[in-house]
N, C-alpha and C positions, 0 to 999 in steps of 0.2 A: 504494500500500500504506500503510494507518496504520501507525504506528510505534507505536500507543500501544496496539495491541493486548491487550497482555500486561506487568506490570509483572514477570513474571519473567524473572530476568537471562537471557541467551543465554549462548552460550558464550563468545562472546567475550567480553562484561562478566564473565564468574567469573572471567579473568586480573586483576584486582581483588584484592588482600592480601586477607586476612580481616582484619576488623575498619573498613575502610574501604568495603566494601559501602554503607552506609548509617550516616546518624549514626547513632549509635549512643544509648541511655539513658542508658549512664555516660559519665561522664569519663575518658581516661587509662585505657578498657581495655583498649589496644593501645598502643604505645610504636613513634616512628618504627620504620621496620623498618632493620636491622642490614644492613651489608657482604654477610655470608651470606648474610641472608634474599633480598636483594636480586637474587644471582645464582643461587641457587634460582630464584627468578621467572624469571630472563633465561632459565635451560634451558628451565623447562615452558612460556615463551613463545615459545622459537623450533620446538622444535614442532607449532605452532600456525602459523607463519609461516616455514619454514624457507627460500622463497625471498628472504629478505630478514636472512640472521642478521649477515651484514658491517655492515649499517646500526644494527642494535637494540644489535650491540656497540658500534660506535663512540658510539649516544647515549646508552650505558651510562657511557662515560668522562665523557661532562658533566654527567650526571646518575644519584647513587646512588640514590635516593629511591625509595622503593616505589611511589608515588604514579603516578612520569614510567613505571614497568616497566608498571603497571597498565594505563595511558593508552594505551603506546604496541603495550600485546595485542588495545584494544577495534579496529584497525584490520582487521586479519583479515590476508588473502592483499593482500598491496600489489604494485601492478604499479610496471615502471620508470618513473621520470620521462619523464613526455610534455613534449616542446620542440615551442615555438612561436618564430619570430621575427617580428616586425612592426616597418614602418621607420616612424618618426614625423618631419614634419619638424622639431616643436619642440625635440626634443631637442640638445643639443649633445655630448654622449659618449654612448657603449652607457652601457644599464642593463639592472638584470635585476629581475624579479618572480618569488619561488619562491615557491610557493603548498604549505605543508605539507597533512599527510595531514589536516589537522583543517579543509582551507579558508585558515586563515590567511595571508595575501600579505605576503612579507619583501621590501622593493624595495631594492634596493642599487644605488646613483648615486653617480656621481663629483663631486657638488657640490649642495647644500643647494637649490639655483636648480631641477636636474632634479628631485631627490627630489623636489620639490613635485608640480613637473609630472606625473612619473610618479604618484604618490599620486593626483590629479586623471584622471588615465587611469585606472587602475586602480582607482577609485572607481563611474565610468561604465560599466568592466567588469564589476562585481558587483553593483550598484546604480545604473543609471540611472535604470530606473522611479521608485524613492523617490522621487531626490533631484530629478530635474524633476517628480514629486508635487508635493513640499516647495516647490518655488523657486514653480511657479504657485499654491499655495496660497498661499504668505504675498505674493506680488506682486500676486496677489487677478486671474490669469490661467488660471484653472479653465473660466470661462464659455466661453472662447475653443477650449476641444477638447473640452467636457463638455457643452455646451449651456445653455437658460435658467436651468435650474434652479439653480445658479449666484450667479446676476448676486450676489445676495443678498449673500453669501457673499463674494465679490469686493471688493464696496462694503466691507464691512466690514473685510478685510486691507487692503483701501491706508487705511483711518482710519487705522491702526498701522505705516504702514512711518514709519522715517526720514526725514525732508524736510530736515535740518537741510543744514549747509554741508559736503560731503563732503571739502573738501582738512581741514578741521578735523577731519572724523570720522576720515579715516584717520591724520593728524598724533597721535592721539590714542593708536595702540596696536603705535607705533615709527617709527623710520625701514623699518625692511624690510616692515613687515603687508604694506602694499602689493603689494610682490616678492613674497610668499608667496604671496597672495590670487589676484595677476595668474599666476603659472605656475601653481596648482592650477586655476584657471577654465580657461585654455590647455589644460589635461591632458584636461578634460573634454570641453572641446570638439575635441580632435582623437581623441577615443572618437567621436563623432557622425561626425567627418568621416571615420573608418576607417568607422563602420557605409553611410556612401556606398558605399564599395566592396565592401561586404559586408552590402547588407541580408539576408541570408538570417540573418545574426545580431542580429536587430531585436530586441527583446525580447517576447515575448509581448505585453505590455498594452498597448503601442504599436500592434500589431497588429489586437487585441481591438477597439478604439475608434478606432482609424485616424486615426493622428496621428502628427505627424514630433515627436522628440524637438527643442527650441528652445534656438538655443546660450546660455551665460551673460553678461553681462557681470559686470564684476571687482565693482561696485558690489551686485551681489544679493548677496553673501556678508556684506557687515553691514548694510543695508539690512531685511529680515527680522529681525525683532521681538519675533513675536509667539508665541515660542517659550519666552519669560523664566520661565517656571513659577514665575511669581507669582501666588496666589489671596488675596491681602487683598481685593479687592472685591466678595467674594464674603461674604464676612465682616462687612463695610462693612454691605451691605443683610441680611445677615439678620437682625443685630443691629436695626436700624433697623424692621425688621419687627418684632421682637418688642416695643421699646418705641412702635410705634406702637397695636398690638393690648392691650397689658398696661402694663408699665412695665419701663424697662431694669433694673432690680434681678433681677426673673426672665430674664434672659439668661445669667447666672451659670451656671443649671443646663444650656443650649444650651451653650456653651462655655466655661469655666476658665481662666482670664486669669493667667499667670504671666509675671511675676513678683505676687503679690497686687496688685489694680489696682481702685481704683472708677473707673467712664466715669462721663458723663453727658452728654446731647444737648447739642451745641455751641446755644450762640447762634442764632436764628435760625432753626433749622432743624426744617421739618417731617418726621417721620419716618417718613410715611405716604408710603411711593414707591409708584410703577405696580412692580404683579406682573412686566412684564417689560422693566423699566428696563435687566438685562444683556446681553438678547437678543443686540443689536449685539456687545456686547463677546465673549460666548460662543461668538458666527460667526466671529469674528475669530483665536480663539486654541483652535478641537477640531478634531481632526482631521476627515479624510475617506472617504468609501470611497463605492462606485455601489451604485447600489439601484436595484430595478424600477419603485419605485413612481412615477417620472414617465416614462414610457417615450415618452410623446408631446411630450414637452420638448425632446426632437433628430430629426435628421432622419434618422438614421439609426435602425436597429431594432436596435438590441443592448443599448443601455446608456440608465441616466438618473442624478440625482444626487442624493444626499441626504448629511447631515451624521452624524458621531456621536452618539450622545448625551455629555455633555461630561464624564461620566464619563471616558470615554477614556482622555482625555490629562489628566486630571488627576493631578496628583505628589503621592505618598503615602509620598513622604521614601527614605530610603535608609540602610544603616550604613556607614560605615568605622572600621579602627582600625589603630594601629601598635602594634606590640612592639619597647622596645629590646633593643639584646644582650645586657644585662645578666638579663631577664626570655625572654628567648629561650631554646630547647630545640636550635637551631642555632648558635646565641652570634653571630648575625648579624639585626641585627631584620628584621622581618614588617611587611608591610603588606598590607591586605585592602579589600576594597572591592566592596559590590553595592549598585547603585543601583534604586530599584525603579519603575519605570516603566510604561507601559501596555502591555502584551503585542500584539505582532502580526507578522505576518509580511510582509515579513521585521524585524529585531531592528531598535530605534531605537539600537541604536550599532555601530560595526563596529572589528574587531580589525586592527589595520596594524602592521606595522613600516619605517621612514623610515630607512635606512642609510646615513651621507655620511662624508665623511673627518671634520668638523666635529661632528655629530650624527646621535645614533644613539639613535630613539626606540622604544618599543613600548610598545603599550595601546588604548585605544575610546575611541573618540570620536564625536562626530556626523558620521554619513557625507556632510553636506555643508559640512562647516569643514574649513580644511586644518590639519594637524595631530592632536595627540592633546588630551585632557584631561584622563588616567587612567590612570596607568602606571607608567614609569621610564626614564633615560635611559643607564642603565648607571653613575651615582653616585647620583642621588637616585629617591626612589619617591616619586610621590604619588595622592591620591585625594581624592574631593569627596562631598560631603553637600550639601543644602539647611540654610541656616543663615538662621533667619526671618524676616528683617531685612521690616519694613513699607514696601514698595517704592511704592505704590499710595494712590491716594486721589481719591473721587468728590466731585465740585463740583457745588452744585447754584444755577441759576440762575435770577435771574428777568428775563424777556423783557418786550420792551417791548410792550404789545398792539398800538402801530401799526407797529410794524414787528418783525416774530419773528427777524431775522438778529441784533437788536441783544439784548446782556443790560449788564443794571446792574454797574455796577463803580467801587466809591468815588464812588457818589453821579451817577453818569453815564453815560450810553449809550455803551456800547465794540461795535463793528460786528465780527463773528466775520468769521472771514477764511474765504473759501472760493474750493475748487480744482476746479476744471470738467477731468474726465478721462471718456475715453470706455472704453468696456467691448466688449472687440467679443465676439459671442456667435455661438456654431457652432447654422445652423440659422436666423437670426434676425437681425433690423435689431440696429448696434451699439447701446448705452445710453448715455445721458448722465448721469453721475453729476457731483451738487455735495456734494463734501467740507466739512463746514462745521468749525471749527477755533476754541477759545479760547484764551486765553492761557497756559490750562494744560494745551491739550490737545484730541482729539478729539473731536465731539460725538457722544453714542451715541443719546442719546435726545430728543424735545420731546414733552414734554405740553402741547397746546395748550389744554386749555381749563383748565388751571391757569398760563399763561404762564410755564412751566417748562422749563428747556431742563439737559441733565447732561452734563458732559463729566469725564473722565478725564487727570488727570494719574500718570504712573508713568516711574520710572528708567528703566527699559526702552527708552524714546523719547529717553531723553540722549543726548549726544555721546558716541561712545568705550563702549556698553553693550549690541555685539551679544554677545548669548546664547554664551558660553564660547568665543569668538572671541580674546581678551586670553588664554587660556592660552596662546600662540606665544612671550607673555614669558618663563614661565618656563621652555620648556624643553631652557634652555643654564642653567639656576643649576645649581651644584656644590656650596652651601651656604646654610644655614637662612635667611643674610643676603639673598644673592641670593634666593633664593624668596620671600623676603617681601617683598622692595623691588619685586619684578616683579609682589606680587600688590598693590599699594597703588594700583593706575590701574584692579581690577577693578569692574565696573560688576551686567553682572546676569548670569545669578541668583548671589542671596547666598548662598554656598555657606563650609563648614569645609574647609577644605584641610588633609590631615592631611598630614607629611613621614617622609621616611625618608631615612637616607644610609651610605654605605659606610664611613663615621668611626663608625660605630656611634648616632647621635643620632636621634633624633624630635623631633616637634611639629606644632604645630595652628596654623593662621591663620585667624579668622574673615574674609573677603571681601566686599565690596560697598559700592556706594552707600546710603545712610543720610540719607534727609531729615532734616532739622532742624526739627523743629516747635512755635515757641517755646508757642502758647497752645494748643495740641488734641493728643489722644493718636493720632490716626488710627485710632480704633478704629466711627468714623461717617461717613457723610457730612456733607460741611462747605459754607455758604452759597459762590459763589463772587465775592461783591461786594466782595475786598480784604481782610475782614478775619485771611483764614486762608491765611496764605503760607507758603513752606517758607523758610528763610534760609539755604539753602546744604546743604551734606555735611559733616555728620561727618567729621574727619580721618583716616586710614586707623589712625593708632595709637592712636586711638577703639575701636577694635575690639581685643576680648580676641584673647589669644595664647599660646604657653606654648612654651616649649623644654625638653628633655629632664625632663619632671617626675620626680620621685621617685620614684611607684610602679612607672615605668616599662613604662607603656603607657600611652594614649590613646584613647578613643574617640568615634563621635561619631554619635546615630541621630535626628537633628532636633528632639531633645527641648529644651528653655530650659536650656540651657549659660551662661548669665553667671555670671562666678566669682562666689563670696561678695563681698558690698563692692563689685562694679559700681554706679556709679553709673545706673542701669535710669531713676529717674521724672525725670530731667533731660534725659538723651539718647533715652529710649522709645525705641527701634529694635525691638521688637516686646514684645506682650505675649499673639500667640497664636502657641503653639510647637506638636508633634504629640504625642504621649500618651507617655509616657517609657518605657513596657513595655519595646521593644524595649531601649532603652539600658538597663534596671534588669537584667533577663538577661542582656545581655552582662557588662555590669560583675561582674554575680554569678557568671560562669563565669571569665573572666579572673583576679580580684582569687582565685578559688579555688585554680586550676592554677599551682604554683610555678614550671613553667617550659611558655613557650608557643609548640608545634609548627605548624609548615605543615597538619598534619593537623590539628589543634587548631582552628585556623582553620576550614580545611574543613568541620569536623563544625558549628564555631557558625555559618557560615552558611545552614547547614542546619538549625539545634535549629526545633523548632517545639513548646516548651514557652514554655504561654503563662502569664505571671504574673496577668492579670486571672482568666484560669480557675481557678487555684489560690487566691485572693479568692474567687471565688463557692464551692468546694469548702468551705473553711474557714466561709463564712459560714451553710450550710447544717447541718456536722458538727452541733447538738445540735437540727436541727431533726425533728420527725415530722408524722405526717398520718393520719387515719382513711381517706381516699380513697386504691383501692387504685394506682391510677392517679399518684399524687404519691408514695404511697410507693416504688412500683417506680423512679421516676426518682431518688429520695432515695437509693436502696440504689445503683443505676448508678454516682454521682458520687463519693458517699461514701466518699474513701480513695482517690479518682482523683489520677493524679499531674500533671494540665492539661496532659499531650501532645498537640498536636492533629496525631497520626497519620492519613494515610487512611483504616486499615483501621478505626479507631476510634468504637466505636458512643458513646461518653461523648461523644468529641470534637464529633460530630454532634448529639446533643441538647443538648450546652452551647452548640454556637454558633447553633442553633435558639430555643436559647432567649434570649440574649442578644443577636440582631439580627432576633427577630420580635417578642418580650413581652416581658421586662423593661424596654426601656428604657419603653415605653409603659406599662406597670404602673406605673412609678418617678415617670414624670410625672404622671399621673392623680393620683397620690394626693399628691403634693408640691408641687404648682401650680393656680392657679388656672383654670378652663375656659379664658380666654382665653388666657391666658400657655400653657398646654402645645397648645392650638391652631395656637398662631402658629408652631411648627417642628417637627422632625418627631424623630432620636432625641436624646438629652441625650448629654452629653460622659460616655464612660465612667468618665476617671478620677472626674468629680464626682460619680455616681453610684453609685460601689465605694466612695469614700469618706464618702457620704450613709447607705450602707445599714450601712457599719461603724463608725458614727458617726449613730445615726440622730434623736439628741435636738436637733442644727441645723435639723432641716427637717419632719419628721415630724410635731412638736409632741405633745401629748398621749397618753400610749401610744403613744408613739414605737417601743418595740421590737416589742410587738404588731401594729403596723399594719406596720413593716419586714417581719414575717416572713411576715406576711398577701399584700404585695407577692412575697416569694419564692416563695412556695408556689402561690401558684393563677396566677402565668404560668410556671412551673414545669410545671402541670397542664396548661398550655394547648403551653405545646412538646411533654410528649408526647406527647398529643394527635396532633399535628402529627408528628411523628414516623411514629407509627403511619399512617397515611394517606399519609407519603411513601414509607417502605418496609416495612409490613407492621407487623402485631402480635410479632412474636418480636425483641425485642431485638438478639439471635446474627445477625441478619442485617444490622444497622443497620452504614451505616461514614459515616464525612466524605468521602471519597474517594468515594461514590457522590453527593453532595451537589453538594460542589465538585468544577469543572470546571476544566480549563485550554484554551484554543483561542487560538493562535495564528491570527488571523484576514488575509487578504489582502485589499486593498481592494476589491477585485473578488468576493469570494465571495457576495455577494447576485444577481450579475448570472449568473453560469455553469450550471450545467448539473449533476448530482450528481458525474461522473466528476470532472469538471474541479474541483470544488469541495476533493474529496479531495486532489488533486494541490499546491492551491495553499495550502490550510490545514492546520494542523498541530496536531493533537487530533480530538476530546476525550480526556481521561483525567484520571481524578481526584487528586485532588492535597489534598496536608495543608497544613498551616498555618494561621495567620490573620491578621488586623490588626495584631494585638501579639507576634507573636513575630518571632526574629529573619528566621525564613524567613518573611517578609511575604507577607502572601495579601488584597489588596483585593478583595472581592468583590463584587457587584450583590445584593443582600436577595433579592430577585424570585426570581431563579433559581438562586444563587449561584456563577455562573460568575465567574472569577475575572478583574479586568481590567487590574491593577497589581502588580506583585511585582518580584521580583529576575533579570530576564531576564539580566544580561550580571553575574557576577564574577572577580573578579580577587583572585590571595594571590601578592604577589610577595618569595620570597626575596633579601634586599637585598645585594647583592655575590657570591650563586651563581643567578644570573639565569636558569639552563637548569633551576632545581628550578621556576620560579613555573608557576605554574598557573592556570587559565582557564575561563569555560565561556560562552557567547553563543546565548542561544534565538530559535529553532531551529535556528541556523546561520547563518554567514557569511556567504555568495551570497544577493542578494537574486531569482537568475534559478530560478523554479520546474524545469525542466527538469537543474539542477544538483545535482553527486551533494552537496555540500556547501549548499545551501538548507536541509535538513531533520535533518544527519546530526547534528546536536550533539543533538539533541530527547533520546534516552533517556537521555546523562550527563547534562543537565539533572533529568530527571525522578528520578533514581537519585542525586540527589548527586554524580556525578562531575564531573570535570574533565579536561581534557587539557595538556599540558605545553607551555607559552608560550615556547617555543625563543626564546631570543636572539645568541646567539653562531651566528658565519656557518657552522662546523663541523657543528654540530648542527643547522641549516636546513637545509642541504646534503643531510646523512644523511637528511635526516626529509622532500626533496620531494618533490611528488609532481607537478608540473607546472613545467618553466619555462618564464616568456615572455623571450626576448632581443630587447629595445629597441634598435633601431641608428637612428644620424639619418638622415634621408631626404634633406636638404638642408643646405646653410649657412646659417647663422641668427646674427646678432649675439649675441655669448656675455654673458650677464648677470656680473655678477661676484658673487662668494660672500659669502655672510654670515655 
């Protein structure tokens, strides 16, 4: 059955207060709800549920919040908790896993050593499929159950795994990583050894392609790389592109360099690279899914293999913020948090709670790190952002004609080092791949008949900088001191870590490794014959920071955050940020609301009013047209408020317009043939502010030719419009445009029933780029591929108010009532109530499993 049938609420969702339905236009037209109001709700929700009114009471006492009443009516008729016991022998005391009504699994262990382990089991129970995805993708062991198609692909993960010295790598992120690492891998693998005794519980896609799940070792969890959601090299060549074709002065209009920066081509270097110089590196770091179209690539008849397109997985930033209690509408600060990530099924993060006498964690994380990295600990709350730190940088070399292993290096042939590993391939003789390797890094590319060879150096392959693996430091800190001391060893990705804590305080930590680049800004690629070396890392107190500021709250949406007066063209640690819309709206809702609700929250992760839209509206107001066709679109906008609503016919022709014509209108008439050739749209901000400022680039009747620009790809969207959904306006929405599809990696290969069952959409969906409810879209078709699948609003010291929501669901196992069941609070703005207190789990399970040991086993000692 679609869920997305119908975007009108059911009956369950009307148990939902009024006024939290849906964000709402205004601000503050609802006020948290009242004592009263609250138990009004609890009556007309039991019922609706009356075999369950003892429970709905009791999570009444934890939680007054209209929000947790709403949450916990969308469940309907709940049966008793179903008990499971299973004997494990890694265990050393019982444990338990209660899995609430929303999916979420609360694991309660008698000591931080099980809790791992357990986490690690119950990770394999919800998401196996993924995360042995995950592990043979980045160990570049795909070929080995998917066939040739492959190998490709393969080659390219092990350029990027870790080689370095592992007693150094784990030495790097504590005494205990290790202990963590090694009983979460243990967890997992005795999930596999349970599925022995119980294949009938195999999981579908194991089935589908007929392959045995492969156990871990402890070293694959930092080892994988290639996860860092670093995209400077991507940056690197396109810039490079365009001062090869033009001159790097027009790249400006490509992308908007802040802090104000002139580049200019290093020394040396030609900037005319091969078209697919990244290829390697692009196999290396998008995801996966099966496709038909190599069906004779395996030996078997069901499946073949192909790549995403690297849209995918590319990160398109994220917001968080904290409110302290002084600015708080609960007098207990706020913190909030949605990262926006590429949409699919099941969720790239998963919601846990880790309950030990020592620590007692809850939040999302990546389902294959043990731990969390987005949450709170029952003192402190935090959350993470992308924070742009220039991680990355391409070397280009020149090779010796008589021998192509060797490249020039300070005047001398240095011999690349290379790693002979075999590939074995389902179907097929194994492969022999030679890994070749420079000093600074993996080789991606050689262009032979320019005796050119590129390799990549990046943080990401440092000691000590698996991908958010270093969050296990902080989460025993109890104050701002600890948290920041634990975050100064973090490596990648370069992420804002905002704080929150039950003393009432906040603040911000920027995070990460920071090359030092005495002579180049890393905004190109650079010769790799010596003379462009990195001189170490920035010190961690290098990086901006802030404790409890004044206005009392903080935000952070991967916009160029350096305070006033950073020292920015000394230390360069970036100078491409992402467009600051999102961060300008939030600030502008926050800094408006004199005291800031839970609900408050809620609503602004949801506003999907876009400020660049409201830029184009204003820039439009005194404009006219004799064609009847621009004028109907003139009158549409005119006095629009830049919601971009689903049902929204404005919404739809402004973003028609602004990612089919304008930006290529803008260029056209701003650049020259070759310079707007050489890339594809221009950088919004620089182009809002070119058109409302049009005597910098315009030149000559500047304002005439700006308006000329407006008006006839104005005409041309809608145009385009009309052709996509009819001539009558009244019928046009965004939400028929944009799409949202949770996609499973397998849906190219099944069948239509099965396709249903394992994906999760279509249904249309508002937002966009620039608002806070992020919406990356594909131009092509405008299915949407990145947004805000998992958020988080955690009330800081009344921890049973926070709140939650994870698309489409928890279980990554299609067959599960919890796979799919989050999808319509996602779709509606809802959320479900992030129970943390073991009272309130209790009342609210709807499954336990009871862990007993199967055997004796040397007991690890606590940490």
């Amino acid at each position: 059955m679609n869920i997305y049938k119908s975007a009108k609420p059911t009956s369950k969702q009307r148990c939902l207060p009024a006024g939290l339905e849906s964000p709402g236009r205004r601000w503050r037209e609802r006020r948290p709800g009242s004592l009263t109001e609250s138990r009004s709700l609890v009556v007309s929700c039991i019922h609706a549920i009356r075999s369950r009114v003892k429970i709905f009471l009791k999570l009444l006492k934890f939680s007054g919040l209209a929000w947790l009443i709403g949450s916990i009516c969308s469940i309907g008729h709940a049966k008793e908790a179903q008990v499971q016991v299973i004997a494990l022998e890694g265990l050393t005391q019982p444990a338990d896993i209660l899995v609430d009504h929303w999916g979420v699994p609360h694991i309660f262990a008698a000591s931080e050593s099980d809790g791992f382990y357990v986490q690690g089991f119950n990770t394999a129970r919800d998401r196996l499929f993924q995360v042995d995805l995950w592990r043979r993708r980045g160990l570049g062991k795909l070929a080995e159950v998917l066939g040739p198609a492959y190998i490709e692909e393969d080659k390219a993960a092990r350029l990027f795994l870790y080689r370095g010295d592992m007693n150094a790598e784990w030495q790097h992120y504590g005494s205990d990583a290790k202990l963590v690492a090694t009983r979460f891998v243990a967890g997992i693998n005795s999930y596999i050894d349970w599925l022995v005794k119980n294949p009938d519980q195999l999981p579908y896609e194991f089935r589908k392609v007929h392959y045995w799940p492969e156990k871990w070792s402890v070293d694959d969890v930092v080892r994988i790389r290639s996860n860092g959601l670093t995209l400077h090299l991507n940056g690197e060549v396109a810039r490079a592109k365009v001062a090869c074709k033009s001159s790097i002065h027009f790249d400006s209009v490509r992308f908007g360099l802040q802090p104000a920066w002139q580049t200019r081509v290093p020394d040396g270097l030609d900037p005319c690279l091969p078209d697919d110089v990244l290829k390697v590196f692009s196999l290396a770091t998008q995801g996966v899914h099966v496709s038909r179209e190599s069906l004779n690539s395996m030996d078997t008849s069901s499946t073949a293999v192909a790549v995403n397109d690297n849209l995918e997985t590319a990160t398109q930033g994220s917001n968080n913020w904290v409110i302290a209690r002084g600015k708080s509408a609960t007098g207990r600060p706020i913190m909030a948090n949605d990262p926006h990530r590429a949409y699919a099924a099941p969720s790239l993060r998963y919601i846990q709670q880790i309950s030990t006498p020592t620590l007692d964690i809850i939040g999302g994380g990546e389902p294959s790190a043990p731990g969390i990295s987005i949450g709170h600990n029952g003192t402190i709350a935090f959350g993470l952002t992308i924070f742009n730190i220039d991680q990355e940088d391409l070397y280009v070399y020149d090779l010796n004609p008589a021998n192509p292993q060797q490249y020039r290096y300070k005047g001398k042939w240095e011999p690349m080092s290379v790693v002979r590993e075999t590939i074995p391939v389902r179907g097929a003789a194994p492969v022999i791949a030679d890994l070749a390797f420079t000093r600074h890094g993996p080789v991606i590319y050689t262009e032979a008949a320019k005796h050119r060879a590129f390799a990549v150096r990046t943080v990401w392959l440092e000691p000590g900088t698996s991908p958010y693996f270093d969050s296990l430091r902080y989460l025993h800190a109890r104050n701002f001191d600890q948290f920041k001391r634990a975050l100064s060893t973090w490596g990648a990705p370069p992420v804002n870590q905002v704080y929150a804590d039950t003393r009432g305080n906040i603040g911000w930590v920027a995070s990460g490794l920071a090359p030092k680049r005495p002579n180049w800004d890393g905004l190109l690629p650079v010769p790799g014959d010596g003379r462009y070396e990195w001189a170490g890392f920035w010190p961690p107190n290098d990086l901006p920071s802030t404790y409890d500021p004044r206005k009392g709250y903080f935000s952070t949406s991967n916009e160029m955050n350096l305070p006033y007066g950073y020292p920015y063209s000394k230390r360069k640690l970036s100078f491409e940020w992402f467009n600051n819309s999102r961060h300008q709206r939030i600030e502008e809702v926050l800094s408006q609301l004199p005291k800031v609700s839970i609900e408050d929250s809620g609503r602004l992760q949801n506003d999907v009013e876009s400020i660049p839209a409201r830029r184009l509206v204003k820039l439009i107001a005194p404009l006219s047209s004799q064609d009847p066709d621009t004028r109907a679109a003139l009158a549409m906008l005119k006095g629009w408020d830049g919601r971009l609503d689903a049902e929204s016919a404005q919404a739809a022709l402004e973003e028609v317009w602004l990612s089919h014509y304008l930006g290529a209108a803008f260029k056209d008439a701003v650049l020259p043939k070759a310079a707007a050739s050489s890339f594809g749209s221009p950088d919004t901000a620089v182009m809002l502010d070119s058109l409302e400022h049009p005597e910098a680039r315009f030149g000559e009747h500047a304002h005439t030719k700006r308006d000329a620009v407006l008006l006839e790809s104005l005409h041309d969207a809608h145009a385009e419009m009309v052709r996509l959904q009819g001539p009558d306006p009244r019928q046009w929405q965004w939400g028929k445009l944009q799409t949202n599809v949770d996609k499973h990696p397998f849906s190219d290969i099944v069948d239509d029933d099965m396709r249903k069952k394992i994906d999760v959409g279509p249904v249309g969906k508002g937002g966009g780029p620039y608002t806070p409810n992020q919406s990356t879209y594909r131009p092509s078709d405008f299915r949407q591929i990145n947004g805000p699948s998992f958020r988080i609003i955690v009330d800081v010291g009344n921890w049973d108010n926070s709140l939650a929501v994870n698309l489409p669901g928890e279980s990554g196992v299609p067959d599960s009532s919890h796979y799919r069941d989050l999808a319509p609070l996602w779709l509606n703005g809802h959320y479900f109530p992030l129970l943390y207190s073991r009272a309130a789990v209790e009342a609210a399970t709807e499954t336990r499993i009871h862990l007993v040991p199967n055997a004796p086993m040397q007991r690890t000692s606590d940490h």
